[in-house]
C-alpha positions as a Python dict, from the first residue, in 0.01 Angstrom:
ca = {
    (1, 'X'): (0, 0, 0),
    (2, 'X'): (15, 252, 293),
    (3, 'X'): (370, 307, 421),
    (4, 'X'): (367, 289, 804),
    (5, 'X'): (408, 574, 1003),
    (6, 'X'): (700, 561, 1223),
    (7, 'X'): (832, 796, 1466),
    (8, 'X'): (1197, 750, 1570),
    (9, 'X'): (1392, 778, 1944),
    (10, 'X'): (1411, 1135, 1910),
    (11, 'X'): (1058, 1165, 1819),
    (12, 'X'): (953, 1014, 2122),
    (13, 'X'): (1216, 1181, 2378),
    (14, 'X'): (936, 1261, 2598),
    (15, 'X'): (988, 897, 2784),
    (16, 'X'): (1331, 986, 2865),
    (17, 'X'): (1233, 1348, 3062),
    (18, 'X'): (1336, 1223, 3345),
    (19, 'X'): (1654, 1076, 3342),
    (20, 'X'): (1740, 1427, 3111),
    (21, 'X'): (1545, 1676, 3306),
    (22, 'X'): (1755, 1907, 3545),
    (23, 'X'): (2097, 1677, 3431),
    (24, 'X'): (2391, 1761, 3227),
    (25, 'X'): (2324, 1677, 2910),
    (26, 'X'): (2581, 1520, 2601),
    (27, 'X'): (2496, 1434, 2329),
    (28, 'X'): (2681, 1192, 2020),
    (29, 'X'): (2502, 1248, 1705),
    (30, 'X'): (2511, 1295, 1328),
    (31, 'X'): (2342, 1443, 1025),
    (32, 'X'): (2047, 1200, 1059),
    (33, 'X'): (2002, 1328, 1440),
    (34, 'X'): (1635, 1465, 1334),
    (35, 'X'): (1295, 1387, 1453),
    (36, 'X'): (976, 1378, 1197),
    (37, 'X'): (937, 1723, 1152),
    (38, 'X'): (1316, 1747, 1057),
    (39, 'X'): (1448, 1928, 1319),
    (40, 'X'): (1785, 1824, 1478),
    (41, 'X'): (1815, 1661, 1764),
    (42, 'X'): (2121, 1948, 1901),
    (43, 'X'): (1816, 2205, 1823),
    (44, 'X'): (1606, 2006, 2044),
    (45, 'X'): (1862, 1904, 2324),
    (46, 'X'): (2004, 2240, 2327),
    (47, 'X'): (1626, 2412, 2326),
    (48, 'X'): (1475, 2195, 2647),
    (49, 'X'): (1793, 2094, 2826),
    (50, 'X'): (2089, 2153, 2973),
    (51, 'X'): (2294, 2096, 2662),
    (52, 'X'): (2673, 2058, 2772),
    (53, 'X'): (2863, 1872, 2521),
    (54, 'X'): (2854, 1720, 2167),
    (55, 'X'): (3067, 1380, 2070),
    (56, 'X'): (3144, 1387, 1720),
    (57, 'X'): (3212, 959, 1531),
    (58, 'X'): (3343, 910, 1198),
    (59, 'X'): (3237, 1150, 920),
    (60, 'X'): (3171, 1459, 1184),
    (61, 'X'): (2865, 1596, 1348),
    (62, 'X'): (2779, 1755, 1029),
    (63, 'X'): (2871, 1476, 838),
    (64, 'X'): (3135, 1665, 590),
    (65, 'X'): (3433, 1410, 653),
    (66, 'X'): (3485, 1096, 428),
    (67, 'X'): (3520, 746, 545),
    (68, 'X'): (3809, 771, 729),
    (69, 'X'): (3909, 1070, 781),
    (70, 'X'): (4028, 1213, 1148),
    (71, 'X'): (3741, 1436, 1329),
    (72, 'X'): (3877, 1743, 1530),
    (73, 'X'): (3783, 1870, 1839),
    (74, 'X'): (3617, 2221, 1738),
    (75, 'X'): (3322, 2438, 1894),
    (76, 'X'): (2976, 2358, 1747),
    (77, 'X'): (2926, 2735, 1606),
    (78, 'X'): (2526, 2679, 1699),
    (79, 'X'): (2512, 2634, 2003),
    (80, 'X'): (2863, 2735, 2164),
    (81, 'X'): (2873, 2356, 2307),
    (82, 'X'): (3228, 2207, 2285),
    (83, 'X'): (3276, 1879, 2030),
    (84, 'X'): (3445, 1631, 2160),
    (85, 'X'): (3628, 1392, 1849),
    (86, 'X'): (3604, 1064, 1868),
    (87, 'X'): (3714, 941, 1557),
    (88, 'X'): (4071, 1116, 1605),
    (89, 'X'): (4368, 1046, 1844),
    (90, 'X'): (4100, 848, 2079),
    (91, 'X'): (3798, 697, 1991),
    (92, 'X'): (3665, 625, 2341),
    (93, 'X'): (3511, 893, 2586),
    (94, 'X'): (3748, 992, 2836),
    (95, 'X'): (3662, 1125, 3160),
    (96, 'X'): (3757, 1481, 3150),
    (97, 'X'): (3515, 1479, 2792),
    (98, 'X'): (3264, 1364, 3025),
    (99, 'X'): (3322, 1540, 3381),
    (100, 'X'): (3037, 1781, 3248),
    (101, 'X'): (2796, 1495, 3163),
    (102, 'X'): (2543, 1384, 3374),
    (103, 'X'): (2354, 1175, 3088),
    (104, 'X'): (2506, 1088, 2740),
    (105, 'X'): (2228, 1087, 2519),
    (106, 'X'): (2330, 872, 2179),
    (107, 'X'): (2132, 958, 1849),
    (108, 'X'): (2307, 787, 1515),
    (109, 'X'): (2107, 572, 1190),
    (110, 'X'): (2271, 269, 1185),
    (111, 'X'): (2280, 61, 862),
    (112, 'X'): (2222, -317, 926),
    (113, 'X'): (2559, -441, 862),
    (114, 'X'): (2874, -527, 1098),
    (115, 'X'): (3135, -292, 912),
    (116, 'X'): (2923, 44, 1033),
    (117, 'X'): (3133, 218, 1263),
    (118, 'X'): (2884, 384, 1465),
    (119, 'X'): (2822, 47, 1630),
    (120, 'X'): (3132, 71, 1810),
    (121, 'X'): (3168, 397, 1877),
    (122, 'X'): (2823, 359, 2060),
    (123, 'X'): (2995, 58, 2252),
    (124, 'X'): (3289, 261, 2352),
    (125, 'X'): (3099, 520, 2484),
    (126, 'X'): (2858, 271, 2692),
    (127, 'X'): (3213, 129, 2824),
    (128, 'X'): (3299, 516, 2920),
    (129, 'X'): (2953, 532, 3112),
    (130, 'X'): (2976, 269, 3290),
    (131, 'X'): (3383, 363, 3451),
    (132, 'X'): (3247, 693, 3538),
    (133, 'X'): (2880, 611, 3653),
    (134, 'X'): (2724, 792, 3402),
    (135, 'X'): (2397, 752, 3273),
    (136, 'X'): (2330, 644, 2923),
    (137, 'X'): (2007, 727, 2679),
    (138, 'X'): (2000, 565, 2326),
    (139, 'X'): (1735, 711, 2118),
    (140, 'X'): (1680, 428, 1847),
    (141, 'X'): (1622, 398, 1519),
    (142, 'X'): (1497, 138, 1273),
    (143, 'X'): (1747, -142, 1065),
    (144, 'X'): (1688, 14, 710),
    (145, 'X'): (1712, -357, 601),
    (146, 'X'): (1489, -497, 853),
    (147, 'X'): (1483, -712, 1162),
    (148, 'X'): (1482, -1048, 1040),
    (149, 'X'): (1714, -1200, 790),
    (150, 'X'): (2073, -1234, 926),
    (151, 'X'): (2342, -1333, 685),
    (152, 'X'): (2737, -1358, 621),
    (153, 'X'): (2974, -1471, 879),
    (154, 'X'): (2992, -1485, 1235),
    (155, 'X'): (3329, -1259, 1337),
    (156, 'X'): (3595, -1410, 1501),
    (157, 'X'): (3725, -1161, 1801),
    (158, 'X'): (4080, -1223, 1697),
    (159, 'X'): (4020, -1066, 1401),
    (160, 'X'): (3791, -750, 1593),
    (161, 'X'): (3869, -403, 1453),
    (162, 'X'): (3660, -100, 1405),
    (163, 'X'): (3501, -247, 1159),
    (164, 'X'): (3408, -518, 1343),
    (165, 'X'): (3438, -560, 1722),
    (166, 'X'): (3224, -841, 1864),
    (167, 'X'): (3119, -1214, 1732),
    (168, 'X'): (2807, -1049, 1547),
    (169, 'X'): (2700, -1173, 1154),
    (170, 'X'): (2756, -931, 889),
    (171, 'X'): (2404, -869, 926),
    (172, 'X'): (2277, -894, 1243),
    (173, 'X'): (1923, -769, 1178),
    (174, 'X'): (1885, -546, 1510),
    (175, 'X'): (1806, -165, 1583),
    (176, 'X'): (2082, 20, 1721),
    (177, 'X'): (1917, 17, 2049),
    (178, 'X'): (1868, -355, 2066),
    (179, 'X'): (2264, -378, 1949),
    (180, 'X'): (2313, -115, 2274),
    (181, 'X'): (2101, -434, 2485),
    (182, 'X'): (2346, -672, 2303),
    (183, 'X'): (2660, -529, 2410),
    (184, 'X'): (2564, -452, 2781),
    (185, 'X'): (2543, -791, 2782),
    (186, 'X'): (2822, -919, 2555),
    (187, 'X'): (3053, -740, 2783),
    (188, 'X'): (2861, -730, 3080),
    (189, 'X'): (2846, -356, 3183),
    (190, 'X'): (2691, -198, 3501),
    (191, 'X'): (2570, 126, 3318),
    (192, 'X'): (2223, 227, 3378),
    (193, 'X'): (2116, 238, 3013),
    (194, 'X'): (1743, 325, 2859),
    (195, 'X'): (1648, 307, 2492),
    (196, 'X'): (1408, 474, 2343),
    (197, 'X'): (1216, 268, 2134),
    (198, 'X'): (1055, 382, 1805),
    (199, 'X'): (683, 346, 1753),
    (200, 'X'): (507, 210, 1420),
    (201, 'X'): (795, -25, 1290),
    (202, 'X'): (805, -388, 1238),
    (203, 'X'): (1100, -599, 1183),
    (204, 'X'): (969, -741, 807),
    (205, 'X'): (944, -353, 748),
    (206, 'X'): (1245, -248, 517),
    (207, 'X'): (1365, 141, 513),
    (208, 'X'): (1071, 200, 197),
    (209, 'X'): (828, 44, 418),
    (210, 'X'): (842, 373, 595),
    (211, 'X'): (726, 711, 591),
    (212, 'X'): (1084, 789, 708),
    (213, 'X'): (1319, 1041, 547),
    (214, 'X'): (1637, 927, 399),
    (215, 'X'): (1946, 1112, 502),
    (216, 'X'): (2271, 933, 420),
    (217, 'X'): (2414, 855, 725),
    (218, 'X'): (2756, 873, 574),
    (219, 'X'): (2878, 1050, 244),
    (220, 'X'): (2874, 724, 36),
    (221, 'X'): (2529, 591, 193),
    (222, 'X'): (2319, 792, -68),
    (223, 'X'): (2010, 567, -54),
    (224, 'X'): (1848, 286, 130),
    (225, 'X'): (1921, 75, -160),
    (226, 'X'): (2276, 99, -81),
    (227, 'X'): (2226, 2, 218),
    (228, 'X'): (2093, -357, 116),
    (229, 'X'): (2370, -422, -128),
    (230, 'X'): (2651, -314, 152),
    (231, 'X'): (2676, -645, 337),
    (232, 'X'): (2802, -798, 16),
    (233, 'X'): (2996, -505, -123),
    (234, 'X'): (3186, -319, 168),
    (235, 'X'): (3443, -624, 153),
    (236, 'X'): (3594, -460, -161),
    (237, 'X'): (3744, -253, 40),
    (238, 'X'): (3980, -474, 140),
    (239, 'X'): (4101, -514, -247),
    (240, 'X'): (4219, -267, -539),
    (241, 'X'): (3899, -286, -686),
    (242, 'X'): (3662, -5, -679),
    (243, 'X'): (3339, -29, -482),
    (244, 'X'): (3246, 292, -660),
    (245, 'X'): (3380, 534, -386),
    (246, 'X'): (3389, 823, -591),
    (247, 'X'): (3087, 773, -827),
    (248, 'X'): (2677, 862, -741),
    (249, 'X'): (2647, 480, -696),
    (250, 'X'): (2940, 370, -423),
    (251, 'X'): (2871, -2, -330),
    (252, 'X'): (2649, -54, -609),
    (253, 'X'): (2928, -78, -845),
    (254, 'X'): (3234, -300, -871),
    (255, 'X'): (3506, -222, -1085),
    (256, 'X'): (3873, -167, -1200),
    (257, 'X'): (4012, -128, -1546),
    (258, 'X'): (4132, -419, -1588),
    (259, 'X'): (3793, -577, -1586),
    (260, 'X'): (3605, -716, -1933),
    (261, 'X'): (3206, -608, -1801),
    (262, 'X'): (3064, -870, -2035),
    (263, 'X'): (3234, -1133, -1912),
    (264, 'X'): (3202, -1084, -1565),
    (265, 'X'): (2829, -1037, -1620),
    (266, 'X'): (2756, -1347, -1789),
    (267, 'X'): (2996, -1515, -1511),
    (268, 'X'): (2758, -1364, -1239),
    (269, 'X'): (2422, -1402, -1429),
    (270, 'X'): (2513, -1812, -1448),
    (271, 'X'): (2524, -1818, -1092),
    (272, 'X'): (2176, -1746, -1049),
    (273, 'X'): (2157, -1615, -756),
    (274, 'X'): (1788, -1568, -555),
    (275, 'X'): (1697, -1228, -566),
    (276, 'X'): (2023, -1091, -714),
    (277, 'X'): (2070, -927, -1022),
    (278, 'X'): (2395, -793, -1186),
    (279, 'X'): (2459, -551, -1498),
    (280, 'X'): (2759, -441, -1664),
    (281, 'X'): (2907, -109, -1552),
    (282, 'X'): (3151, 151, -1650),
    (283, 'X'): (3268, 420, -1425),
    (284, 'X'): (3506, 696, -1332),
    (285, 'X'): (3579, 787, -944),
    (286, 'X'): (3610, 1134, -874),
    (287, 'X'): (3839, 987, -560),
    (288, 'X'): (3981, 678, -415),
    (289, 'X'): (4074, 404, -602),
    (290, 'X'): (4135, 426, -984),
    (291, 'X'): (4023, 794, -956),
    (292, 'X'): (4039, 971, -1271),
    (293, 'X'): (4030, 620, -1490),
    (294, 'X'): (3767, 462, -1665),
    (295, 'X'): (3690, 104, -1422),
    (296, 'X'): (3460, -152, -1569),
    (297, 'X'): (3268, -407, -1393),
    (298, 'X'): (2919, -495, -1276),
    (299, 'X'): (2632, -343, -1075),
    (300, 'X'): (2466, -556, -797),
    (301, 'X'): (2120, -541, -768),
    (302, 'X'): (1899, -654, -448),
    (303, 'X'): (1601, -712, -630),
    (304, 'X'): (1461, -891, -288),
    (305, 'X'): (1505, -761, 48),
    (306, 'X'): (1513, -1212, 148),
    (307, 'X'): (1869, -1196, -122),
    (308, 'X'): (2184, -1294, 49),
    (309, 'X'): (2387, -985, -16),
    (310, 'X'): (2707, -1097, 148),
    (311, 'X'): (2675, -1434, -50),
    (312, 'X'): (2622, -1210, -361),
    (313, 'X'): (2969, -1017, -304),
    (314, 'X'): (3165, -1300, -139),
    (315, 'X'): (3073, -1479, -509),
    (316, 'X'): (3174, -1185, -700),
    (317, 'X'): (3522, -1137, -569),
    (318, 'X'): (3561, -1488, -615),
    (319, 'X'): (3488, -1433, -961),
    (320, 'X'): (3658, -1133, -1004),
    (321, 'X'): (4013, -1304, -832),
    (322, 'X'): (3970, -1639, -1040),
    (323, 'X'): (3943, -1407, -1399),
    (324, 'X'): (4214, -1220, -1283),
    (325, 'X'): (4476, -1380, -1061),
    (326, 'X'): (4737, -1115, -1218),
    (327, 'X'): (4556, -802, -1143),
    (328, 'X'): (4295, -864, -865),
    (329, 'X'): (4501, -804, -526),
    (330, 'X'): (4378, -806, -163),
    (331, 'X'): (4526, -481, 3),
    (332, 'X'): (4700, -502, 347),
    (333, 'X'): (4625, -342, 684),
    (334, 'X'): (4834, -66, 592),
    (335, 'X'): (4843, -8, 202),
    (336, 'X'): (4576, 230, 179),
    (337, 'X'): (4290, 32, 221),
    (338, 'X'): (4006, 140, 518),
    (339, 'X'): (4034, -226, 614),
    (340, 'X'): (4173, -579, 565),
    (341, 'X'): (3947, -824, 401),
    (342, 'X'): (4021, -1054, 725),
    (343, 'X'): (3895, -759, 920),
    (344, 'X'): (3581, -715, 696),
    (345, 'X'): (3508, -1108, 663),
    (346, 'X'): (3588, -1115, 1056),
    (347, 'X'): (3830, -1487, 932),
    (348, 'X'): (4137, -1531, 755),
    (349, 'X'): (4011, -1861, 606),
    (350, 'X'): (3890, -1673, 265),
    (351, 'X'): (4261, -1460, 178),
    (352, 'X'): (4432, -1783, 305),
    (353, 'X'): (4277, -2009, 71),
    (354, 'X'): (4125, -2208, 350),
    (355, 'X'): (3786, -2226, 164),
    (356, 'X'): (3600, -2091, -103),
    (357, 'X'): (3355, -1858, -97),
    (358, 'X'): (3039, -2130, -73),
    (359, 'X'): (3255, -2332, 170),
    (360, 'X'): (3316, -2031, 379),
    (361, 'X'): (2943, -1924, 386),
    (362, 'X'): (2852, -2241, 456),
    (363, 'X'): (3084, -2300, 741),
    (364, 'X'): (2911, -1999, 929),
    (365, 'X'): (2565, -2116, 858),
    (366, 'X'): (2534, -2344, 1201),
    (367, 'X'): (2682, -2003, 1373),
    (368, 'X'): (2413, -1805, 1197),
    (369, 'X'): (2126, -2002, 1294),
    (370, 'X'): (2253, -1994, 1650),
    (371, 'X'): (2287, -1649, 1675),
    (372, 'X'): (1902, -1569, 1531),
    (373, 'X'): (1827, -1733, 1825),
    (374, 'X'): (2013, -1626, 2058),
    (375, 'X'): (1934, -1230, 1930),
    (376, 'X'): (1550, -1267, 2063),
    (377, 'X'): (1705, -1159, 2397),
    (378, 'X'): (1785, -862, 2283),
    (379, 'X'): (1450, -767, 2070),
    (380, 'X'): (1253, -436, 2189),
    (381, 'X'): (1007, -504, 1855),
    (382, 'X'): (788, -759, 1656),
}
């Protein structure tokens, strides 16, 4: 079957000449930033406008920082244009970033799934906008795991982070740009906004639908397969279990060594999950947790794009924290983990012992169902 041709935000610039043409021009972006005939979206800014300033979210503008870790300020060596950090000391534009910005011009993949940073780093800077009157481009791009199934849990604000800001599902199945429509409304901004849609994509398509080049949006994104197993598997972040950080595989792979592979397998297997399949798995990280020792545990498969992920994971650390009360530990806000599982569930009721994993999934199902409705509003696609 033919893959379908798609052409990105960036691709199709052209309908936003004229709220860039004779402006200021910044510009927040990341390795992905790159139209169809992979050339970067600074190249192209810089080249045809009045390029004054890059904004640089987690990982870099490059995309050489881990999950994580602090951006600096710094001078794009390129272009001469000043980059602005903001995933450092403050992760929301200020106004002397943006007295030389007439138009912020936002350019990022996003990933499908709630914990994605980008997502709210995109929402601080429309917040930014719209106290200094600025005006406010998003160049979109397609939901590597489409535009129609919606799964997990609905977040609870009290629990909003960076991880997690706003009462979306884990996956939300929107573009970025339709997320950009969401939150002008969720928080009801006066910022004169414009997306720019892509052409060519559907929301059944998946990422391998496409024609589209893959470049990992962040270091341990290395494929669009991870990117359907994350919903599930990013929540092992908030335990001392290895989500393969480290290894060619990161979210694929759950682990510690502490873990018997066989049994946890045939635990997982007898679940019988739709769509989901699971292997045993040994691995070493190279970094984060466990680096240097041998973790076993299992590989999650999304053998169907339908597959509740999140379920999939949710079950699994269930599993994992029944076989081994003694070991298994949740991690707090401030032990080294990148965030609390209450952050990354977006509730308390699962570390509390509330509810289970089904009751828990269950419990957000109404919430779920109400918000594929409600996210129609925000659609730019089919």
């Amino acid at each position: 079957m033919a893959k379908a041709q798609v052409l990105s935000g960036l691709d199709n610039l052209n309908l936003a000449h004229d709220k860039l043409f004779s402006k200021r021009v910044g510009l927040m972006t990341h390795p992905c930033g790159y139209d169809s005939n992979l050339q970067s979206g600074i190249d192209i800014l810089s080249k045809n406008y009045k390029l004054t300033a890059l904004f640089a979210c987690e990982h870099g503008i490059r995309g050489t920082a881990q999950g994580g870790d602090h951006i600096s300020d710094e001078t794009d060596p390129e272009t001469g244009v000043p980059v602005y950090s903001l995933y450092g000391s403050t992760r929301t534009p200020t106004s002397d970033m943006l007295k030389d910005v007439d138009v912020l011009v936002f350019d990022f993949q996003d990933v499908g799934a709630r914990f994605y940073t980008y997502l709210y780093s995109m929402a601080n800077a429309m917040i930014a906008c719209a106290r200094d009157s600025k005006q406010m481009v998003v160049l979109d791009r397609i939901n590597p795991i489409g535009g129609e199934i919606v799964h997990g849990t609905l977040l609870d604000e009290n629990f909003h982070s960076f991880v997690g800001e706003y009462a979306v599902p884990t996956r939300y199945a929107l573009t970025i740009g339709e997320f950009a429509l969401f939150v002008k409304d969720h928080l009801k901004l006066d910022i004169d906004l414009t997306v720019v849609p892509v052409t060519g994509w559907k929301r059944s398509m998946l990422w391998r639908d496409t024609n589209l080049t893959w470049t990992p949006p962040s270091p341990n994104m290395p494929t669009p397969e991870t990117a359907l197993v994350y919903p599930g598997t990013c929540i092992f972040e908030g335990t001392n279990l290895s989500e393969g950080r480290g290894t060619t595989t990161p979210f694929e792979v759950i682990g510690a060594p502490f873990i018997d592979p066989a049994g946890l397998e045939a635990r997982m297997r007898s679940m019988n999950l739709p769509g989901i399949g699971f292997m045993r798995a040994s691995f070493v990280p190279t970094f984060s947790k466990w680096a240097g020792e041998m973790c076993m545990g299992v590989r999650m498969y999304v053998q169907n794009a339908q597959a509740d992920a999140f379920a999939a994971g949710l079950y699994l650390l269930e599993a994992i924290l029944d076989m081994y009360p003694q070991d298994a530990k949740f991690l707090g806000e401030d032990a080294g983990a990148l965030a609390g599982i209450n952050l990354l569930l977006g509730t308390s009721d699962f570390r509390t012992g509330k509810t289970d994993a089904k009751g828990l999934i269950d419990m957000h199902k109404p919430q779920i169902e109400e918000f594929k409705k409600q996210k129609t509003a925000w659609h730019i696609y089919a």
